[in-house]
SEKERO-83952 format. One record per atom (N, C-alpha, C, O): residue in three letters; atom name; x, y, z. Coordinates in nm, 2 decimals. Each point is the difference from the previous one (the first is absolute). Layout:
% SEKERO-83952
  res  atom      c1      c2      c3
  ALA    CA       X       Y       Z
...
//
This chain:
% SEKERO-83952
  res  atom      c1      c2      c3
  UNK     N   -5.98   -0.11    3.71
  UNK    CA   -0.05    0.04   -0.13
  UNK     C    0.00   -0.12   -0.09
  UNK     O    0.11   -0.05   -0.04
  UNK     N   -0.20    0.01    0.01
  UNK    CA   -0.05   -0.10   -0.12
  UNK     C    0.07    0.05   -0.18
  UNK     O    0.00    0.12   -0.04
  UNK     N    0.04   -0.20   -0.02
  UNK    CA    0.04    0.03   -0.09
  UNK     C   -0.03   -0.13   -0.10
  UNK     O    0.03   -0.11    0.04
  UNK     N   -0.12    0.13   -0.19
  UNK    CA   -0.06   -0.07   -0.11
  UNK     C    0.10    0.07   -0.13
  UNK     O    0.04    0.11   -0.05
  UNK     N   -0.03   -0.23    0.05
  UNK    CA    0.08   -0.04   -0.15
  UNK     C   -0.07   -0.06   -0.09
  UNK     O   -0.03   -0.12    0.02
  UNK     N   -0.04    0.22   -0.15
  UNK    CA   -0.05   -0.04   -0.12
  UNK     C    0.04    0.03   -0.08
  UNK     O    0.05    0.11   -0.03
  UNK     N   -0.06   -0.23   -0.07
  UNK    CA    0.08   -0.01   -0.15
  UNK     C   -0.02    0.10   -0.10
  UNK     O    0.08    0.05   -0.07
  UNK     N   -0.24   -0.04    0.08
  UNK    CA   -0.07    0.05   -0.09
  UNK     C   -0.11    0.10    0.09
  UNK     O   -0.07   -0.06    0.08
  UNK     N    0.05    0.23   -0.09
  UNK    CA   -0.09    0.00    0.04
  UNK     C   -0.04    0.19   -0.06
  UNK     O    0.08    0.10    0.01
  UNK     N   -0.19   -0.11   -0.05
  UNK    CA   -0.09    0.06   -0.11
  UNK     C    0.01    0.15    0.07
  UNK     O   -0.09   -0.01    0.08
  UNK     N    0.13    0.12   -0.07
  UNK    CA    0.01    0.09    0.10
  UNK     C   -0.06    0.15   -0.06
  UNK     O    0.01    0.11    0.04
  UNK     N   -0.07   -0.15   -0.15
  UNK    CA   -0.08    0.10   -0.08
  UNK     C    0.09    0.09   -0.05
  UNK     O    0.12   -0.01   -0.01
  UNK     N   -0.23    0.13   -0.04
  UNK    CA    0.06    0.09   -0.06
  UNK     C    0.07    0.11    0.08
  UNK     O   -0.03    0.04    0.11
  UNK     N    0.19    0.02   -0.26
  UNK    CA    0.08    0.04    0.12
  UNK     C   -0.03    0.12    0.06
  UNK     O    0.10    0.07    0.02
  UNK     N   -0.23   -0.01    0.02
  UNK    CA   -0.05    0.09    0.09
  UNK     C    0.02   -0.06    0.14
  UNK     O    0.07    0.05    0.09
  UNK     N   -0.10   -0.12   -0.08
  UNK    CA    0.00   -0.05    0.12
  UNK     C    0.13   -0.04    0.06
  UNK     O    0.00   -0.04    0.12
  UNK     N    0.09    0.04   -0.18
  UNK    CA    0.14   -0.11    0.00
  UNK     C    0.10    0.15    0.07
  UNK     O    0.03    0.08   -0.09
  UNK     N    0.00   -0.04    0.19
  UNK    CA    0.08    0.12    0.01
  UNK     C    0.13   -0.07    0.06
  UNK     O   -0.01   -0.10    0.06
  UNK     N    0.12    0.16   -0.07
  UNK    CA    0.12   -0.02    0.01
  UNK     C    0.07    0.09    0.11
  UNK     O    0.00    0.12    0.00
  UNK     N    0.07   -0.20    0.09
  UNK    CA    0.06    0.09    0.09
  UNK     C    0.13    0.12   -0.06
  UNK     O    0.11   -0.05    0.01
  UNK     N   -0.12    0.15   -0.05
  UNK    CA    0.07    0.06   -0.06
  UNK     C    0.11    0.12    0.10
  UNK     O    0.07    0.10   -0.04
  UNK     N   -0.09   -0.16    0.17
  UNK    CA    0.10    0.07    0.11
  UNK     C   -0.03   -0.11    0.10
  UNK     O   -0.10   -0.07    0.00
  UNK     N    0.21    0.05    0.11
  UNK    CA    0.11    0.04   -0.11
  UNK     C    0.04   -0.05   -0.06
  UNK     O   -0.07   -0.08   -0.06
  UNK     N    0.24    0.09    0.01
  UNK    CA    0.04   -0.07   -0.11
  UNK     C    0.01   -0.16    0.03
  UNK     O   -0.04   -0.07   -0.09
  UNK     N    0.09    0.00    0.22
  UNK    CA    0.00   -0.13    0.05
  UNK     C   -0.14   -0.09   -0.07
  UNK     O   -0.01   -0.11   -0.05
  UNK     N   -0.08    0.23    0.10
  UNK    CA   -0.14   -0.12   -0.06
  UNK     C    0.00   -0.05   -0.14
  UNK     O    0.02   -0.11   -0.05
  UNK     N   -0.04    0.27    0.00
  UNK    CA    0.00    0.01   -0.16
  UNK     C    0.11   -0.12   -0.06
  UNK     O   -0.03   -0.08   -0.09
  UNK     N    0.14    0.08    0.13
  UNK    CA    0.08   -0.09   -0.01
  UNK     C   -0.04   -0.14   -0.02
  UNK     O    0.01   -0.08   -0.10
  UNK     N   -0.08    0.06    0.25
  UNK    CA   -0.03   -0.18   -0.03
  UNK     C   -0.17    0.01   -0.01
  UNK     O   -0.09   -0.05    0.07
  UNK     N    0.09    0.15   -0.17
  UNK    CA   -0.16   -0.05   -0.07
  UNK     C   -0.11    0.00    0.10
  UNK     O   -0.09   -0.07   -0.04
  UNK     N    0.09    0.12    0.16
  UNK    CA   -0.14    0.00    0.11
  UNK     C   -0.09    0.05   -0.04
  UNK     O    0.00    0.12    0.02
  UNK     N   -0.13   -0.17   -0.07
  UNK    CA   -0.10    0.12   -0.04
  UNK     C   -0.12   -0.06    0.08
  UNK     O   -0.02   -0.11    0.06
  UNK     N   -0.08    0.23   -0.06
  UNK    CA   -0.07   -0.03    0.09
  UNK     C   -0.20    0.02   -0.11
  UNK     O   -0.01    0.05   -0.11
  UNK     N   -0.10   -0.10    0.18
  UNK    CA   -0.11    0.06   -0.06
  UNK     C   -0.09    0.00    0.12
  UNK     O    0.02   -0.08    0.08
  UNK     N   -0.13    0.18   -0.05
  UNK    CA   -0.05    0.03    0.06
  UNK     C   -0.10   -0.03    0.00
  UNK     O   -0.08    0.04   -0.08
  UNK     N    0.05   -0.14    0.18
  UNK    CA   -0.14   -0.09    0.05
  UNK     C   -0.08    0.06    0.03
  UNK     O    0.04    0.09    0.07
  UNK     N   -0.22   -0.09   -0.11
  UNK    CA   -0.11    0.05    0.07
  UNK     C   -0.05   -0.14    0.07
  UNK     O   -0.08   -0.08   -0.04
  UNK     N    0.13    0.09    0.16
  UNK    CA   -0.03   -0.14    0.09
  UNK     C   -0.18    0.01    0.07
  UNK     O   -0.07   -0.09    0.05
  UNK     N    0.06    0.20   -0.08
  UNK    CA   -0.20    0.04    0.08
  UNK     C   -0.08   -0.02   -0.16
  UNK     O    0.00    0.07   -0.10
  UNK     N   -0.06   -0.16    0.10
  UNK    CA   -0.15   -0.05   -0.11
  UNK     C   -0.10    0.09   -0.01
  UNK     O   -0.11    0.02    0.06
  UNK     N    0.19    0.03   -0.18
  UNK    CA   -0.17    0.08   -0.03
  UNK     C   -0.12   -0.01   -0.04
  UNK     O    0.01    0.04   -0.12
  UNK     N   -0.08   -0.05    0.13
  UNK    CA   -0.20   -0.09   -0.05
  UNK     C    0.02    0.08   -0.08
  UNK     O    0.09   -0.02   -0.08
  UNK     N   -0.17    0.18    0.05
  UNK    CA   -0.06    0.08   -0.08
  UNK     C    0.08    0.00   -0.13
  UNK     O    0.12   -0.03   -0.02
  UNK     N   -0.20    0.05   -0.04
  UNK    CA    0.13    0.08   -0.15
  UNK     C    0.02    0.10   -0.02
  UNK     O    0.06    0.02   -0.10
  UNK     N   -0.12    0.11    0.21
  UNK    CA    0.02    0.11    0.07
  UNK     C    0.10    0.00    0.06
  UNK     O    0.07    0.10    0.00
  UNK     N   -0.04   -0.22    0.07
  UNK    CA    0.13    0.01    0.11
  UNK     C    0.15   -0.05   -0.07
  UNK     O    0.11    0.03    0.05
  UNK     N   -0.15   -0.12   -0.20
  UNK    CA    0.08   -0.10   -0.04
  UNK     C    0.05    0.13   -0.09
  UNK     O    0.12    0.02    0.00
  UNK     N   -0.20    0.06   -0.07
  UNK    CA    0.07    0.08   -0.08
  UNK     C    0.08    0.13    0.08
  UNK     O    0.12    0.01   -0.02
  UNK     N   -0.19    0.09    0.10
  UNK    CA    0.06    0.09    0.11
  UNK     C    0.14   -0.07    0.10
  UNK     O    0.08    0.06    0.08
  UNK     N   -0.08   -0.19   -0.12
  UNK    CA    0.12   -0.04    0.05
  UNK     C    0.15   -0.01   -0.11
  UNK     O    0.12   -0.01    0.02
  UNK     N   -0.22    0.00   -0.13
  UNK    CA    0.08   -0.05   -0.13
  UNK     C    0.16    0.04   -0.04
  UNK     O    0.08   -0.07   -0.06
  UNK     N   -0.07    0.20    0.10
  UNK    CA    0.13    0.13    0.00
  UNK     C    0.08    0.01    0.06
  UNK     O    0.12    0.02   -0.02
  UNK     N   -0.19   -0.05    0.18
  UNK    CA    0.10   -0.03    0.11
  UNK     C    0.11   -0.11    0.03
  UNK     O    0.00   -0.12   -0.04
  UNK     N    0.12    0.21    0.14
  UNK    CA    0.06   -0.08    0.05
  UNK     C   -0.02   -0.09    0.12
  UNK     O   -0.10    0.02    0.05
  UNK     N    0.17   -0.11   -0.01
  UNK    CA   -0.08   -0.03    0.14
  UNK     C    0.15    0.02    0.12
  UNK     O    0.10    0.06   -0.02
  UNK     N   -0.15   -0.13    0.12
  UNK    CA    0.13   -0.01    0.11
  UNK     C    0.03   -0.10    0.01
  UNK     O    0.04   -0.03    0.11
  UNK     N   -0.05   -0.07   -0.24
  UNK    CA    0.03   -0.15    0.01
  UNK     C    0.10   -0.03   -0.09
  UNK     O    0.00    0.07   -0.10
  UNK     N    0.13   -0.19    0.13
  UNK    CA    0.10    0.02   -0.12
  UNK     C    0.00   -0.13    0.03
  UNK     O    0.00   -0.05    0.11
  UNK     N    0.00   -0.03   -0.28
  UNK    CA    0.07   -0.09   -0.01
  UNK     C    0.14   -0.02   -0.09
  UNK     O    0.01    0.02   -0.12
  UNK     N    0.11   -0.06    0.24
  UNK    CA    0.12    0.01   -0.05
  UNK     C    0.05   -0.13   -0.08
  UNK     O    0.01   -0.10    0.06
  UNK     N    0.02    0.11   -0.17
  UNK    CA    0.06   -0.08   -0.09
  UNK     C    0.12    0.01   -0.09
  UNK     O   -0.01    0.11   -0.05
  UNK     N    0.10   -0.16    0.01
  UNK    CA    0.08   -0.03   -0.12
  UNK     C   -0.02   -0.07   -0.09
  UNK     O   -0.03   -0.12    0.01
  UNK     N    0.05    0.18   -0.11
  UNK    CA   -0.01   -0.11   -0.12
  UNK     C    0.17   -0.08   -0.04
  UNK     O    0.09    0.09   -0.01
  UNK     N   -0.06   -0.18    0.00
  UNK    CA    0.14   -0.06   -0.02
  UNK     C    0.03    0.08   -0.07
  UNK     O   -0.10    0.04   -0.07
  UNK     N    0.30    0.03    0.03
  UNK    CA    0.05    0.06   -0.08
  UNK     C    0.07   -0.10   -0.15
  UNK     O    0.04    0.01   -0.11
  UNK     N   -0.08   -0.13    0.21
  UNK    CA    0.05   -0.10   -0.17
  UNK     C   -0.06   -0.03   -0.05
  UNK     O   -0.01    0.03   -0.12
  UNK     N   -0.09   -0.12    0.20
  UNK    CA   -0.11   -0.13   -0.04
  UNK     C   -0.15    0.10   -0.01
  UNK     O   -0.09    0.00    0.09
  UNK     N    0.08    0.06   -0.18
  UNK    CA   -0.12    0.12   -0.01
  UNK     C   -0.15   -0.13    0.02
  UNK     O   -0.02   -0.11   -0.04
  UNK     N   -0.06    0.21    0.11
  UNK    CA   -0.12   -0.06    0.05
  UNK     C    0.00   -0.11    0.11
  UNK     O   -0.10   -0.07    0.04
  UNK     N    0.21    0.07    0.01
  UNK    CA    0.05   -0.05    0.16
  UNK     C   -0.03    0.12    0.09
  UNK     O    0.10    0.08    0.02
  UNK     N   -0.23   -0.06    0.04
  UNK    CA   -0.01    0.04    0.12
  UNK     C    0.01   -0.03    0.16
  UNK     O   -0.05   -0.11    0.04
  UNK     N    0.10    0.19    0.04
  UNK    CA    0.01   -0.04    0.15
  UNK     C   -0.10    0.13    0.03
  UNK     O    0.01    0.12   -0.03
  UNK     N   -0.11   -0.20    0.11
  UNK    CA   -0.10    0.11    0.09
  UNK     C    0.04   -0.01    0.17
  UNK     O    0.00   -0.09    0.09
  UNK     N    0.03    0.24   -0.10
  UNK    CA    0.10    0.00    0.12
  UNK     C   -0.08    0.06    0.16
  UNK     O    0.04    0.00    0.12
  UNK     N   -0.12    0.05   -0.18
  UNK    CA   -0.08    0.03    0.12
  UNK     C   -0.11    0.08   -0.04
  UNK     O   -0.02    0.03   -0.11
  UNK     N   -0.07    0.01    0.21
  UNK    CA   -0.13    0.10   -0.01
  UNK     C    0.05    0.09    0.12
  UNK     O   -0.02   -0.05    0.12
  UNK     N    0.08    0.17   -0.14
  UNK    CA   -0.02    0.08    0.09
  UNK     C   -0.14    0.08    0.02
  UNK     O   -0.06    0.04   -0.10
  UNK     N    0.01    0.01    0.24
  UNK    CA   -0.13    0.06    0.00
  UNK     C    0.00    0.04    0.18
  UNK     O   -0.05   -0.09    0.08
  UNK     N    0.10    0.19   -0.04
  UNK    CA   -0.01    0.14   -0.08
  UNK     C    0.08    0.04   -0.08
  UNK     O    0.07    0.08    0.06
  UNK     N   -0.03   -0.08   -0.22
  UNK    CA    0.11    0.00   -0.04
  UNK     C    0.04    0.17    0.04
  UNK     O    0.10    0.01    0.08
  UNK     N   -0.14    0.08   -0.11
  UNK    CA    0.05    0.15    0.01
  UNK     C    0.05    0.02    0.13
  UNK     O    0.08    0.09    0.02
  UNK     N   -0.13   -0.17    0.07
  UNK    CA    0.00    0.04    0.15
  UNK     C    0.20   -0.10    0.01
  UNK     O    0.09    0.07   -0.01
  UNK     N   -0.07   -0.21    0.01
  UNK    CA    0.08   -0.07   -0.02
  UNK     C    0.13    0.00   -0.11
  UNK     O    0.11   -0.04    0.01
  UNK     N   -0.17    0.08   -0.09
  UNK    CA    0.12    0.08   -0.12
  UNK     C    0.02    0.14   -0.02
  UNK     O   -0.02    0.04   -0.12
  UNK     N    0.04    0.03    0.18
  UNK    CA    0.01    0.11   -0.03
  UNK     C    0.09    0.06   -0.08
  UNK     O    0.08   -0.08   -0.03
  UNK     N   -0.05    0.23   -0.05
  UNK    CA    0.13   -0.01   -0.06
  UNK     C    0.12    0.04    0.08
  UNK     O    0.11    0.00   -0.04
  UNK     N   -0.17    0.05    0.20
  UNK    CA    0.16    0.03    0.04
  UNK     C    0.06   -0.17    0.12
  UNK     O    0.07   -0.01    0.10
  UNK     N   -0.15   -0.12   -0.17
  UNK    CA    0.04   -0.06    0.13
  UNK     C    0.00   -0.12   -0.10
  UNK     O   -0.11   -0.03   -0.02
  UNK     N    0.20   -0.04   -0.04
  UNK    CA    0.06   -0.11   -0.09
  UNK     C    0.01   -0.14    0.04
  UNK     O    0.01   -0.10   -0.07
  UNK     N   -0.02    0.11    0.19
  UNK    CA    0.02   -0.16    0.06
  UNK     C   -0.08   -0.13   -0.07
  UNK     O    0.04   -0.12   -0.02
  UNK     N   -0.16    0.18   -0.01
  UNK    CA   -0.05   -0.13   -0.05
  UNK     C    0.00   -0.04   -0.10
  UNK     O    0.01   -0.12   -0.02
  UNK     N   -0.02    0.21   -0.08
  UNK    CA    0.07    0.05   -0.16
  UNK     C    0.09   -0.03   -0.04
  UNK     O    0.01   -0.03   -0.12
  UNK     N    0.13    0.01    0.24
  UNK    CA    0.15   -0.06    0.01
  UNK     C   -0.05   -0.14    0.01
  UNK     O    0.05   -0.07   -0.08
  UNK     N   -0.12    0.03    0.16
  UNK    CA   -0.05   -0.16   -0.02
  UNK     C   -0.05   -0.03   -0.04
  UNK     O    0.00   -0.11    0.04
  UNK     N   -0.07    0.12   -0.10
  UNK    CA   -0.07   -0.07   -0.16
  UNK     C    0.09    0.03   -0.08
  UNK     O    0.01   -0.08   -0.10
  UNK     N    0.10    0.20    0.11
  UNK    CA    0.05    0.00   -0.17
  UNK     C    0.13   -0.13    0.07
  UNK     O    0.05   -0.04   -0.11
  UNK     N    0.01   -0.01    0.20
  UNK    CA    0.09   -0.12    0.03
  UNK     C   -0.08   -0.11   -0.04
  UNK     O    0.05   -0.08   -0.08
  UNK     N   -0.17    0.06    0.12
  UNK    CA   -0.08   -0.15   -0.05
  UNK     C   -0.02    0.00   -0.15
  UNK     O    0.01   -0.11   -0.05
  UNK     N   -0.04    0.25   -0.04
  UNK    CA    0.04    0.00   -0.13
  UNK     C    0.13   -0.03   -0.06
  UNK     O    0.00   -0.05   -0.11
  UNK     N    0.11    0.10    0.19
  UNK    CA    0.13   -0.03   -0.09
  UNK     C    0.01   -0.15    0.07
  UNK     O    0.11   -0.04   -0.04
  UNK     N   -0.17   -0.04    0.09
  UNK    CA    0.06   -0.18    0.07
  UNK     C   -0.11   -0.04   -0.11
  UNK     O    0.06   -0.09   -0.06
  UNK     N   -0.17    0.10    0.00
  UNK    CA   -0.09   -0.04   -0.09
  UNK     C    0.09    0.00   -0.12
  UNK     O    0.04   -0.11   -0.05
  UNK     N    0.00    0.23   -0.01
  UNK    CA    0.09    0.00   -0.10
  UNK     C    0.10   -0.05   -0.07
  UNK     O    0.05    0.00   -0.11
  UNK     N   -0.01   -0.06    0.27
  UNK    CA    0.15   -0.08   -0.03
  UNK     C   -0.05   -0.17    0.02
  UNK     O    0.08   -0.10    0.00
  UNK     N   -0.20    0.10    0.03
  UNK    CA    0.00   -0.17   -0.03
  UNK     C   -0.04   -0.06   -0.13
  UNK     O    0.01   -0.12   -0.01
//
């Protein structure tokens, strides 16, 4: 897994910004994730009918707990629902470890 460290990086508005709020481990070291529409839509039939939804794409990030607007982009899960599930933590537990080693440097 590839891991990008940006200083600065523009992540819109906070609709999109969701936070892992279980369990408590994540929520702890700040793992939040937003949900990629990775398939290009042409129409503006297709662009808007898409506009509401979730997808099955996650990109996993922290934002630093000191140095605010220090991001680490920590991965793109996809299938995320299929791969994160809520009864199966493993990867959830590893991102939220690469979040708390981000925080302490």
């Amino acid at each position: 897994m590839y891991h990008l460290q940006a200083n600065r990086l523009a992540l819109g508005s906070s609709w999109a910004r969701r936070p892992f709020d279980f369990p408590t481990f994540a929520s702890d070291a700040n793992v939040h994730h937003i949900h990629l529409n990775l398939r290009y839509e042409r129409t503006r039939t297709e662009r808007r009918a898409n506009f509401h939804r979730t997808s099955n794409h996650y990109l996993v990030y922290t934002e630093h707990m000191w140095d605010s607007g220090r991001y680490l982009l920590m991965g793109v899960v996809t299938p995320a629902h299929e791969k994160m599930p809520a009864n199966n933590n493993q990867l959830l537990s590893y991102f939220a470890e690469v979040a708390e080693r981000f925080h302490s440097s």
